[in-house]
N, C-alpha and C positions, 0 to 999 in steps of 0.2 A: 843808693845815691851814686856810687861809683859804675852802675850800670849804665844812669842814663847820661853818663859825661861820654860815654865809650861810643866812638862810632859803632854806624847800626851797618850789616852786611845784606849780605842776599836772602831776602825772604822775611828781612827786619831779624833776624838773630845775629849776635854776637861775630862777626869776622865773617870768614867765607864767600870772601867776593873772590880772592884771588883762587876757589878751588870752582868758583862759580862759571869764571870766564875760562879757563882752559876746559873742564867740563865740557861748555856750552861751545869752544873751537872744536872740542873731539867730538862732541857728537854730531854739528854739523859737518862735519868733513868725513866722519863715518858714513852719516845719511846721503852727502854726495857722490861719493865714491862705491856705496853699495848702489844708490840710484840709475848710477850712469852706467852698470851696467845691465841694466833692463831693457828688453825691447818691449813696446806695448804695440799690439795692433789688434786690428777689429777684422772682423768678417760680417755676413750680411745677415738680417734679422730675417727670423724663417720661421713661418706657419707651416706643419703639416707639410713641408718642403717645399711653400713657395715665399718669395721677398714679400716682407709683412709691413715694410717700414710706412708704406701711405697709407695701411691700416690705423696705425699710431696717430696719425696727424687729424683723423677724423675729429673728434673732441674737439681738442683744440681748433680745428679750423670752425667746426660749429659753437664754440666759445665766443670765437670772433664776431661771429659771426651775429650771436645774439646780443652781444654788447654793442657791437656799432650800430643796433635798431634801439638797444637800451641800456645805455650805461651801468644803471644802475640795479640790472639784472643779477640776481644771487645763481640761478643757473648758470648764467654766461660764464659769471667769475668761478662758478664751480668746473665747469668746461672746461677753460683755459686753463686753471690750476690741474688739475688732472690729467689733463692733456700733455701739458708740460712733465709733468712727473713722469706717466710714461713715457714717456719720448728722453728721461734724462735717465732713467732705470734701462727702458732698451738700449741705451749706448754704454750704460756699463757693465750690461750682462754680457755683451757681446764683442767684450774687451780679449786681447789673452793675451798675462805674461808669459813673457820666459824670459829667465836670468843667463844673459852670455856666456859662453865660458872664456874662465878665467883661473889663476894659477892657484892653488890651495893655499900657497901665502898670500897672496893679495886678498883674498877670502876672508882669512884669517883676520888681515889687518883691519879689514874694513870693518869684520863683527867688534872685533876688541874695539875699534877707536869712539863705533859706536854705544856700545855697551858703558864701554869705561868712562864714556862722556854725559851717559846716563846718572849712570851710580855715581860722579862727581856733581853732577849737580843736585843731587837727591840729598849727599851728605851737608852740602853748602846750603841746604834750606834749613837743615835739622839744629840747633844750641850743642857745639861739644867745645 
């Protein structure tokens, strides 16, 4: 009875909002801070050593191409979906990080703030 007069926290257990919201500040500010220092850049998609990307686009542009003769074409739509898919898998294979550098405390700071902002809100879902 005395349970359910008791406010309800994070995740509907017993208290744990206030280890819920700093948690969820340190992890975001973890995740920004290790984020920003990434560079992401692309290079160009290659067959056999030559640019393959209007390869890619074939499907798809014959997707198109059979749906504006018929809508209601299950090849077309198979086309275009596939189409699309390669064309969103070749722009992610063809990504490459690399992490800036940066000082072994700010490293540091940024896994802890992340981490700690994990395991606090992992605990604020749990009943203790």
């Amino acid at each position: 009875m005395e349970d359910e007069t008791r406010a309800r926290g994070a995740g509907g257990t017993p208290g744990g909002i206030g280890e819920f919201l700093l948690g969820l500040a340190m992890a975001v500010a973890g995740a920004y801070l290790l984020t920003n220092r990434v560079s992401v850049t692309s290079g160009y998609w290659s067959l056999w050593g030559y640019n393959s990307f209007g390869m890619s686009l074939v499907p798809l542009v014959f997707g198109i191409g059979i749906l504006f003769f018929n809508g209601k074409s299950i090849a077309g739509w198979l086309l275009l979906f596939v189409g699309t898919i390669i064309i969103l898998a070749g722009i992610l294979m063809n990504l490459q990080i690399y992490f800036q550098p940066t000082s072994l405390f700010n490293t540091i700071v940024m896994l802890v703030l992340l981490a700690g902002g994990i395991g606090l809100v992992a605990r604020s879902l749990s009943s203790h």
